[in-house]
PDB file of N, CA, C and O in Angstrom, chain B, residues numbered from 101:
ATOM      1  N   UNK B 101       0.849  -1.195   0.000  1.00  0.00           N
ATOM      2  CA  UNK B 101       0.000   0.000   0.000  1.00  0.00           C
ATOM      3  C   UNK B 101       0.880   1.238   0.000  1.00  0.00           C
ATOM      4  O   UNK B 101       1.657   1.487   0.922  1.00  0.00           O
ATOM      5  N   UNK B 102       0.682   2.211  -1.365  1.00  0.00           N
ATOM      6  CA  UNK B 102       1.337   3.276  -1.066  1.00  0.00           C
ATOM      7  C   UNK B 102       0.592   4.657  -1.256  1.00  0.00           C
ATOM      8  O   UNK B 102      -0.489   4.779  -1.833  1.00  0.00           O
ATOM      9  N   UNK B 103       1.070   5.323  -0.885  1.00  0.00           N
ATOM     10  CA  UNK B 103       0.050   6.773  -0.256  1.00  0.00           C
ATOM     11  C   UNK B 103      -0.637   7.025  -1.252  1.00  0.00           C
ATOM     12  O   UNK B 103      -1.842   7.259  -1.171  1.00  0.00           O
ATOM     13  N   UNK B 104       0.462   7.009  -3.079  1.00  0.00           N
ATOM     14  CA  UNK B 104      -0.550   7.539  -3.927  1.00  0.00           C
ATOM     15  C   UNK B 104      -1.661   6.227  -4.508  1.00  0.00           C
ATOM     16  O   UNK B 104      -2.597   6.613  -5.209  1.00  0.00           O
ATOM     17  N   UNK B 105      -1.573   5.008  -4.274  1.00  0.00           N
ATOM     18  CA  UNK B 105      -2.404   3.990  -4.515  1.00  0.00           C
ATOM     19  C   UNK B 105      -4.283   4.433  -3.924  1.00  0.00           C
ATOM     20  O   UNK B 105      -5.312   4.491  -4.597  1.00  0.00           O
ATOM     21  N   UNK B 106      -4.089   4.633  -2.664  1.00  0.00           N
ATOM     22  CA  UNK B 106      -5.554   4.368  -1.572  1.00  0.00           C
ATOM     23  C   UNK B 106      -5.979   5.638  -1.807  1.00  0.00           C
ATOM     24  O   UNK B 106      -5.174   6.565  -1.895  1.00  0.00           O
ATOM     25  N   UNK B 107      -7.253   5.798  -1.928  1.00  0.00           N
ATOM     26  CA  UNK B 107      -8.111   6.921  -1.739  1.00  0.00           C
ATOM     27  C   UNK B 107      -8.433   7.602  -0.512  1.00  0.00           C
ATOM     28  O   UNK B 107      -9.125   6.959   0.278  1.00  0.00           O
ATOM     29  N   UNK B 108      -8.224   8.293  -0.315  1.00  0.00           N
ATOM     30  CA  UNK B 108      -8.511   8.690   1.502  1.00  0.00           C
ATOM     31  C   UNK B 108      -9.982   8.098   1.655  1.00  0.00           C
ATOM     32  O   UNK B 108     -10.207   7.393   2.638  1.00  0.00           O
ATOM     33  N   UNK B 109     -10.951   8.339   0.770  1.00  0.00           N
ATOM     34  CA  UNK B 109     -12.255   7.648   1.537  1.00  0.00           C
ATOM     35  C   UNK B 109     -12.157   5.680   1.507  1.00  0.00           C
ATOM     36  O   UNK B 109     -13.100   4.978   1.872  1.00  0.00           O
ATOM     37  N   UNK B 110     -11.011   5.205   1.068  1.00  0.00           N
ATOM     38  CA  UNK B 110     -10.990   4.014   0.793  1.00  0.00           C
ATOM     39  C   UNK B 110     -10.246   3.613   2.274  1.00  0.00           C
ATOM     40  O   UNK B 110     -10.606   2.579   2.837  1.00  0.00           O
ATOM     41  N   UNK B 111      -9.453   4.262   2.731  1.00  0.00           N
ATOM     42  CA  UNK B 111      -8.522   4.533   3.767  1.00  0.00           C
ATOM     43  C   UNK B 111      -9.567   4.658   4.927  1.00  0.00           C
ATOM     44  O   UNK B 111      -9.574   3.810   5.820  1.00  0.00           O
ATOM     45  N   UNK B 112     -10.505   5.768   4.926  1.00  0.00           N
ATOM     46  CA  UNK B 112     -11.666   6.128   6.131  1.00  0.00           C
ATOM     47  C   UNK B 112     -12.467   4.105   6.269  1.00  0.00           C
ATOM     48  O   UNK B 112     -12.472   3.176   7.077  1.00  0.00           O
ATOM     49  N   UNK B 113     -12.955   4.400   5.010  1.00  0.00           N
ATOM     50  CA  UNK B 113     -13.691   2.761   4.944  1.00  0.00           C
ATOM     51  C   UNK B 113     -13.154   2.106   5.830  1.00  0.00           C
ATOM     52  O   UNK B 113     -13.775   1.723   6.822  1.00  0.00           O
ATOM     53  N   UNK B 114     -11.474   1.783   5.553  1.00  0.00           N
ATOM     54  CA  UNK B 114     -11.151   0.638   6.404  1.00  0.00           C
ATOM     55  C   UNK B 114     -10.829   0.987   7.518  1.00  0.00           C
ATOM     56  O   UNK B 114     -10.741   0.011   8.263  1.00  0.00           O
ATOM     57  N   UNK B 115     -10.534   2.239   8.160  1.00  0.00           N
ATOM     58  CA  UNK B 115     -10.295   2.204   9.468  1.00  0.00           C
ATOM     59  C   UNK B 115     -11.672   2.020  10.182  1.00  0.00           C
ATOM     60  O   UNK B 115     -11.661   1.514  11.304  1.00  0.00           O
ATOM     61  N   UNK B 116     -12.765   2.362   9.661  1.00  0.00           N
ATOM     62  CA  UNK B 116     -14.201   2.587  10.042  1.00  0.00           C
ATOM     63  C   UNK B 116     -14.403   0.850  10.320  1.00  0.00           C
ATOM     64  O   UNK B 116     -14.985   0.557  11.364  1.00  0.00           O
ATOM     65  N   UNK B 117     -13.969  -0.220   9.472  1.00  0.00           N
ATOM     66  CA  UNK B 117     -14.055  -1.749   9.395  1.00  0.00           C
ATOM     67  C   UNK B 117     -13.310  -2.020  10.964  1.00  0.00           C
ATOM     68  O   UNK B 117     -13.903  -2.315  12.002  1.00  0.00           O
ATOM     69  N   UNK B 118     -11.999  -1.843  10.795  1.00  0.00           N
ATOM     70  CA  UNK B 118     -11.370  -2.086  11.754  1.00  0.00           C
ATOM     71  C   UNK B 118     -11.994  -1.639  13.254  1.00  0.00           C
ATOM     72  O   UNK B 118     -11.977  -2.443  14.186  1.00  0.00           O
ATOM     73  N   UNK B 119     -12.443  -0.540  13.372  1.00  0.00           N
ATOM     74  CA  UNK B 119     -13.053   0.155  14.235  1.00  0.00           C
ATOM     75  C   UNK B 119     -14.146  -0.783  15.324  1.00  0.00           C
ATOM     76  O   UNK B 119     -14.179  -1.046  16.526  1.00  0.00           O
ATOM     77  N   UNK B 120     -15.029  -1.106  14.028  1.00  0.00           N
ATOM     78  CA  UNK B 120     -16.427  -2.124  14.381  1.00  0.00           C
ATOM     79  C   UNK B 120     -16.056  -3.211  14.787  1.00  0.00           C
ATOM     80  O   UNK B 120     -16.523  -3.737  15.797  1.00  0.00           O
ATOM     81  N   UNK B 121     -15.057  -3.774  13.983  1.00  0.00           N
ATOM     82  CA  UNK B 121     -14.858  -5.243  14.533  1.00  0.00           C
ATOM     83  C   UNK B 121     -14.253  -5.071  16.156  1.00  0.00           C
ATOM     84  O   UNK B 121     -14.326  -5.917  17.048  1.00  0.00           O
ATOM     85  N   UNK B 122     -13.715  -3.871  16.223  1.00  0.00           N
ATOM     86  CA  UNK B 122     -13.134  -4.023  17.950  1.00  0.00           C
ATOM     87  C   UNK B 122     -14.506  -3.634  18.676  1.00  0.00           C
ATOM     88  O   UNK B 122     -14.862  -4.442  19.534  1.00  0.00           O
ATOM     89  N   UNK B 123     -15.000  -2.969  18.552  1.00  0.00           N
ATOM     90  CA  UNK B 123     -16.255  -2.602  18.961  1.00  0.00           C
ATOM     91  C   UNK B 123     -17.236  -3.651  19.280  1.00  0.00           C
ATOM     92  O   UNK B 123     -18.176  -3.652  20.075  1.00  0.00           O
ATOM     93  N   UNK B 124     -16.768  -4.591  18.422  1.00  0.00           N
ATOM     94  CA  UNK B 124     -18.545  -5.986  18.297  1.00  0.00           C
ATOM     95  C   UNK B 124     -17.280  -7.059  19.146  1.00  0.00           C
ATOM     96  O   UNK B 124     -17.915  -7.804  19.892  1.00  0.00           O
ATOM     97  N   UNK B 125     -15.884  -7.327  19.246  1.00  0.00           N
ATOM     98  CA  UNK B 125     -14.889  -8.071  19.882  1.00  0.00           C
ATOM     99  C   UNK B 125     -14.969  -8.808  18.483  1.00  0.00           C
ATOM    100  O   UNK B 125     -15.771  -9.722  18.676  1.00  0.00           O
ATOM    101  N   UNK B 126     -14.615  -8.854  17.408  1.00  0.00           N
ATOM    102  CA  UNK B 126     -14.728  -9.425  16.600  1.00  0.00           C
ATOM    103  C   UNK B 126     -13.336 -10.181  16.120  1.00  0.00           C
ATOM    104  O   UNK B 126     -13.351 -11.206  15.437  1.00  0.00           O
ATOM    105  N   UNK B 127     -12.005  -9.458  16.625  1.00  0.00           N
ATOM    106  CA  UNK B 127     -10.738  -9.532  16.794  1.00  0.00           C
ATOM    107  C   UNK B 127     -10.265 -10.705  17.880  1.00  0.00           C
ATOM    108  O   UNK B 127     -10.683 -10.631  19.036  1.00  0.00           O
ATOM    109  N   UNK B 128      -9.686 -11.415  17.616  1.00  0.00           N
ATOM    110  CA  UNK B 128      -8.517 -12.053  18.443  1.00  0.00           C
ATOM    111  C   UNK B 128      -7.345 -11.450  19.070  1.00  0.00           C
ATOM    112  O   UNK B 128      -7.059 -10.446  18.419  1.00  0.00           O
ATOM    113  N   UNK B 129      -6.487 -11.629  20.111  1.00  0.00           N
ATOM    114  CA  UNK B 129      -5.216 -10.558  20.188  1.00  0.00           C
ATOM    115  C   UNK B 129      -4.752 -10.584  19.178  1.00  0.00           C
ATOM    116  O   UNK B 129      -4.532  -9.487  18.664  1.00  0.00           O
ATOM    117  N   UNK B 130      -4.413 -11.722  18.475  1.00  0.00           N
ATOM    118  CA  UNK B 130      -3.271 -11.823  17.643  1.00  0.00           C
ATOM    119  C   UNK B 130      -3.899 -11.132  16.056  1.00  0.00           C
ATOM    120  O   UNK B 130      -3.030 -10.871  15.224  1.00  0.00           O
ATOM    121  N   UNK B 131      -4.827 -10.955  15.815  1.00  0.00           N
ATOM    122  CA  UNK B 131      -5.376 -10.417  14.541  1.00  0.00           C
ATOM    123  C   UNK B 131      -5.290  -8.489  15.603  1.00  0.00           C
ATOM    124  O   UNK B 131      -4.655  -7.493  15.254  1.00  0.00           O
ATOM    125  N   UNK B 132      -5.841  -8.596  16.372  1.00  0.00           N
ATOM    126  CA  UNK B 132      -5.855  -6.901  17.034  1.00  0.00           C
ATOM    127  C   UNK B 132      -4.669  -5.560  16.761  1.00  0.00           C
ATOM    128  O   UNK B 132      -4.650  -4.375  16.429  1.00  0.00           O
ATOM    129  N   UNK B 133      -3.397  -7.099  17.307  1.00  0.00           N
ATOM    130  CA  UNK B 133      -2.567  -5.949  16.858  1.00  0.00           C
ATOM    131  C   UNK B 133      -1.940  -5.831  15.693  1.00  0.00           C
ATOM    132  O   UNK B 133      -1.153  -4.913  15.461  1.00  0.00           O
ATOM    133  N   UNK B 134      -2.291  -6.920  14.712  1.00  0.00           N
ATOM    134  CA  UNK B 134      -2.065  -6.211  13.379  1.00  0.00           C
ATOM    135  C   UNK B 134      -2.898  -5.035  12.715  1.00  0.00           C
ATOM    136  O   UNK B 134      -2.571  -4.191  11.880  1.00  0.00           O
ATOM    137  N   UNK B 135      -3.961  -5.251  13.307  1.00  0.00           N
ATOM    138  CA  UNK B 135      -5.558  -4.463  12.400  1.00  0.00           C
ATOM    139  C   UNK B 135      -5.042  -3.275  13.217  1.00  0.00           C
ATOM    140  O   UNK B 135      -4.932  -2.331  12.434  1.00  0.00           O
ATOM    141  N   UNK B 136      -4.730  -2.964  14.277  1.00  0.00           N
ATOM    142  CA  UNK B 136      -4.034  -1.425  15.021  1.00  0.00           C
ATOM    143  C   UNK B 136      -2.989  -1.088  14.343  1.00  0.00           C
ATOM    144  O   UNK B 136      -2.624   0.074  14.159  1.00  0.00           O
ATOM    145  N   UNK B 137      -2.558  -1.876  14.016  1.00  0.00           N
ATOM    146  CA  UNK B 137      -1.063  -1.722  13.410  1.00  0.00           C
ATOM    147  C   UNK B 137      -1.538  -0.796  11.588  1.00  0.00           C
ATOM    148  O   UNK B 137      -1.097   0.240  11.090  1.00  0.00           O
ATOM    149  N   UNK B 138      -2.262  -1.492  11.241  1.00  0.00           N
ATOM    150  CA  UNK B 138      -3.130  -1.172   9.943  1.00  0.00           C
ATOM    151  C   UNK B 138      -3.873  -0.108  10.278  1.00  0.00           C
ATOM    152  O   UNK B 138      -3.546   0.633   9.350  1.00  0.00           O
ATOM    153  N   UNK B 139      -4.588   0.481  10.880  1.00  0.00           N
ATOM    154  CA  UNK B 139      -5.328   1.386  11.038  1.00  0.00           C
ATOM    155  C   UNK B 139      -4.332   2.896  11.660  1.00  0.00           C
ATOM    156  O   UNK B 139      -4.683   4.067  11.517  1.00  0.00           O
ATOM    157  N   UNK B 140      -3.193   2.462  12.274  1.00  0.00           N
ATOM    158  CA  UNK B 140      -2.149   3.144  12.485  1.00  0.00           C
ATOM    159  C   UNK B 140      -1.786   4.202  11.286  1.00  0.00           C
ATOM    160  O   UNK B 140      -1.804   5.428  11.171  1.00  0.00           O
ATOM    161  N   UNK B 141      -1.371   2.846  10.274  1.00  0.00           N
ATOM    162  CA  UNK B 141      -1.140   3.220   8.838  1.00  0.00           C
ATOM    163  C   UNK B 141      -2.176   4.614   7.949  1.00  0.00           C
ATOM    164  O   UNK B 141      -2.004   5.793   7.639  1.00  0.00           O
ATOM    165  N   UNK B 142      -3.283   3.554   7.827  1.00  0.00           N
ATOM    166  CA  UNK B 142      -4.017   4.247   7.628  1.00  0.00           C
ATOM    167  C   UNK B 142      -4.794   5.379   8.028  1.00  0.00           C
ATOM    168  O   UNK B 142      -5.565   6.030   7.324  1.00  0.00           O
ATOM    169  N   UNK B 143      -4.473   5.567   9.391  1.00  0.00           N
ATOM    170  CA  UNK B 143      -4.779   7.187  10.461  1.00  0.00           C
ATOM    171  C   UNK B 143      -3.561   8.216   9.088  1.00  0.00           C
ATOM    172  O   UNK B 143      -3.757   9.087   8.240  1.00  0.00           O
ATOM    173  N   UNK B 144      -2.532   7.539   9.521  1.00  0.00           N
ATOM    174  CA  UNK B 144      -1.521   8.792   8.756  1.00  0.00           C
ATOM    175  C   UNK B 144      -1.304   9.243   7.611  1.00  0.00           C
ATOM    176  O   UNK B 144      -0.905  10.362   7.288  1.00  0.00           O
ATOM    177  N   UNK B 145      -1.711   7.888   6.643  1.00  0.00           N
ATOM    178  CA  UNK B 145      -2.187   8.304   5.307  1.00  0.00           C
ATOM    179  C   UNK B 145      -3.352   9.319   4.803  1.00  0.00           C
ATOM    180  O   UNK B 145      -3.466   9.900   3.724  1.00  0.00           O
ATOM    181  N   UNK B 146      -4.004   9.329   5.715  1.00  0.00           N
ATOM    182  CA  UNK B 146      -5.439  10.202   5.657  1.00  0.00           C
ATOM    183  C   UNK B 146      -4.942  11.409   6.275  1.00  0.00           C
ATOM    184  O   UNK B 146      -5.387  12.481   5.865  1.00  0.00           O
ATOM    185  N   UNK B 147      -4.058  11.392   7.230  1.00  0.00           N
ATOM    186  CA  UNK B 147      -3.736  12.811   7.825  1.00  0.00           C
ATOM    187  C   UNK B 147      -2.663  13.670   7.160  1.00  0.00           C
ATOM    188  O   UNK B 147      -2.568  14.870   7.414  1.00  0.00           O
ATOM    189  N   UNK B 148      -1.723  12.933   6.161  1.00  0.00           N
ATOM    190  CA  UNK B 148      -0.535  13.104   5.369  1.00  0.00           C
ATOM    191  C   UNK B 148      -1.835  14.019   4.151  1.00  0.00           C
ATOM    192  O   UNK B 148      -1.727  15.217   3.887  1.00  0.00           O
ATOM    193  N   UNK B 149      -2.964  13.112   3.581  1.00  0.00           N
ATOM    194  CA  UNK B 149      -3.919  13.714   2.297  1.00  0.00           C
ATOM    195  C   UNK B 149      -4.164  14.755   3.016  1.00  0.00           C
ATOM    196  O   UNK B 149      -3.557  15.738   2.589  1.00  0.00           O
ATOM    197  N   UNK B 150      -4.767  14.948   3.884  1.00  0.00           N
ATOM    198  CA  UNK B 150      -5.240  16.228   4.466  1.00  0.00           C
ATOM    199  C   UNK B 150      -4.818  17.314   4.487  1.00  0.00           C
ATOM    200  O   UNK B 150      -5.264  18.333   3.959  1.00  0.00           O
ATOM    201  N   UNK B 151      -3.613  17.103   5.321  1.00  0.00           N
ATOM    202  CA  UNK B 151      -2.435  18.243   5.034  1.00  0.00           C
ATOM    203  C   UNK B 151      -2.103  18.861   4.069  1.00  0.00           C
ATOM    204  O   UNK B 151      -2.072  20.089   3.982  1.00  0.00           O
ATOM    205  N   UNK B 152      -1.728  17.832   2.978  1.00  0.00           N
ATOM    206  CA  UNK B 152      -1.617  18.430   1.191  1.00  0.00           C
ATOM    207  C   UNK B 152      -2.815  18.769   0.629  1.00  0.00           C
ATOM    208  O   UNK B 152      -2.838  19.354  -0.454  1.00  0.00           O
ATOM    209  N   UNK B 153      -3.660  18.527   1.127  1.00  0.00           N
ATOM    210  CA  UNK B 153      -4.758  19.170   0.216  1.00  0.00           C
ATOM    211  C   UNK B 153      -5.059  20.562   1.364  1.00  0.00           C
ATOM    212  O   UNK B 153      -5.106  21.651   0.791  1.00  0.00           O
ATOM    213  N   UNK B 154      -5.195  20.583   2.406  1.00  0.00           N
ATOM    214  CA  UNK B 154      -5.355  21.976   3.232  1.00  0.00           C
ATOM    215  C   UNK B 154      -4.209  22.978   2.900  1.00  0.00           C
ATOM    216  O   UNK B 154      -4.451  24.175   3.053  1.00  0.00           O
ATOM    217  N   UNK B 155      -2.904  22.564   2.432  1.00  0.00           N
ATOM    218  CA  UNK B 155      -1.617  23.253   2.164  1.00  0.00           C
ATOM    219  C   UNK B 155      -2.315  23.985   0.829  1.00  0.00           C
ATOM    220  O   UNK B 155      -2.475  25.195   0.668  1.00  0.00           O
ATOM    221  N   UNK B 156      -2.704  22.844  -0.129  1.00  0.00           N
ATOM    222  CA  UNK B 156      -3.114  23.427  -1.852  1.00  0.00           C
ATOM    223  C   UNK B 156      -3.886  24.650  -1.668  1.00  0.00           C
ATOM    224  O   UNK B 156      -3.723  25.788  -2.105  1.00  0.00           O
ATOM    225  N   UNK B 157      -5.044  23.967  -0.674  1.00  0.00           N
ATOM    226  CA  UNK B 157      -6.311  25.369  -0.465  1.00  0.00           C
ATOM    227  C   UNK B 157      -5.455  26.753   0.004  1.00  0.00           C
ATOM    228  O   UNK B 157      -5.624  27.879  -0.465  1.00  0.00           O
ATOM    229  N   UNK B 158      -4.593  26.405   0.943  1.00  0.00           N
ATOM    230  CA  UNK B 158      -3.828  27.880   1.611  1.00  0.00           C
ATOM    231  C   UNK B 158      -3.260  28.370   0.006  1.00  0.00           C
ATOM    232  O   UNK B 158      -3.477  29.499  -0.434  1.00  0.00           O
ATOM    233  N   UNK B 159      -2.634  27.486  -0.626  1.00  0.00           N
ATOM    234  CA  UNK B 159      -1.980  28.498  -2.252  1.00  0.00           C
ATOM    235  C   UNK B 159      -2.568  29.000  -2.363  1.00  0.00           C
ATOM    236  O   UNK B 159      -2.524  30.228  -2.283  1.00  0.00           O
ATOM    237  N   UNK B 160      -4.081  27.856  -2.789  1.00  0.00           N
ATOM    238  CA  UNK B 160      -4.803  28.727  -4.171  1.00  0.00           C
ATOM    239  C   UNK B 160      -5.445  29.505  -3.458  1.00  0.00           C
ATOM    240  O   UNK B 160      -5.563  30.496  -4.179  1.00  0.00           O
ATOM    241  N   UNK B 161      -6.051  29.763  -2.309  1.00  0.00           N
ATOM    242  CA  UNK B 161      -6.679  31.048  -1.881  1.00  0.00           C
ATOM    243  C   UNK B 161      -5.655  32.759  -1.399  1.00  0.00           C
ATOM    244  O   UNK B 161      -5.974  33.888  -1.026  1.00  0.00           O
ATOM    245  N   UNK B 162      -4.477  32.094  -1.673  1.00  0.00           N
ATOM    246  CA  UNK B 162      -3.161  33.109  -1.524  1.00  0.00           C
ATOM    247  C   UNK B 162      -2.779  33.493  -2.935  1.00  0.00           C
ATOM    248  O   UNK B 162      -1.894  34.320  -3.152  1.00  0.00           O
ATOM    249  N   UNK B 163      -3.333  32.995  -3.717  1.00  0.00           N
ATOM    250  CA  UNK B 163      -3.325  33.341  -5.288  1.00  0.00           C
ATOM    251  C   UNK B 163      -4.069  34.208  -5.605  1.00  0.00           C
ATOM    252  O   UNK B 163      -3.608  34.940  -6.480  1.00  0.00           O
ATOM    253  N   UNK B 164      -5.467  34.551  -5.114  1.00  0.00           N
ATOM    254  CA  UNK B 164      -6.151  35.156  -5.280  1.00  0.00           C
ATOM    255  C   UNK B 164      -6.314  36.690  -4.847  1.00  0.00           C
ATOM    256  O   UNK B 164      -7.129  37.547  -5.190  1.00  0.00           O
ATOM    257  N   UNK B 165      -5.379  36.705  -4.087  1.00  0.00           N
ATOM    258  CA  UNK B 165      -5.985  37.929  -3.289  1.00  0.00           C
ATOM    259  C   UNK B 165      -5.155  38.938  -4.102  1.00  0.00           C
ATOM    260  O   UNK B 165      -5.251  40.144  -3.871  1.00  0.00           O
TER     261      UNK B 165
END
């Protein structure tokens, strides 16, 4: 998985998956801390998109004025 591959809402999806299954105990330890481990991932990939796209908005609205 690489940053430019996943869609941030494809990224939300699965942390939202991961989320439920801890929620319902749907996890084993040994599946838990990989799926944390994965959702880890995927927290920062979504927060890495964010950033670059909140950075773009600061340009282009600094373009304008």
């Amino acid at each position: 998985m690489t940053k430019t591959e996943m869609k941030y809402e494809d990224a939300m999806r699965q942390i939202e998956e991961i989320v439920e299954k801890l929620e319902n105990n749907e996890l084993d330890i040994d599946t838990m801390g990989e799926q944390l481990k994965t959702a880890q991932k995927l927290i920062k990939l979504c927060k890495d998109k964010l950033t670059k796209t909140d950075n773009e908005i600061k340009k282009i609205l600094e373009s304008q004025k």
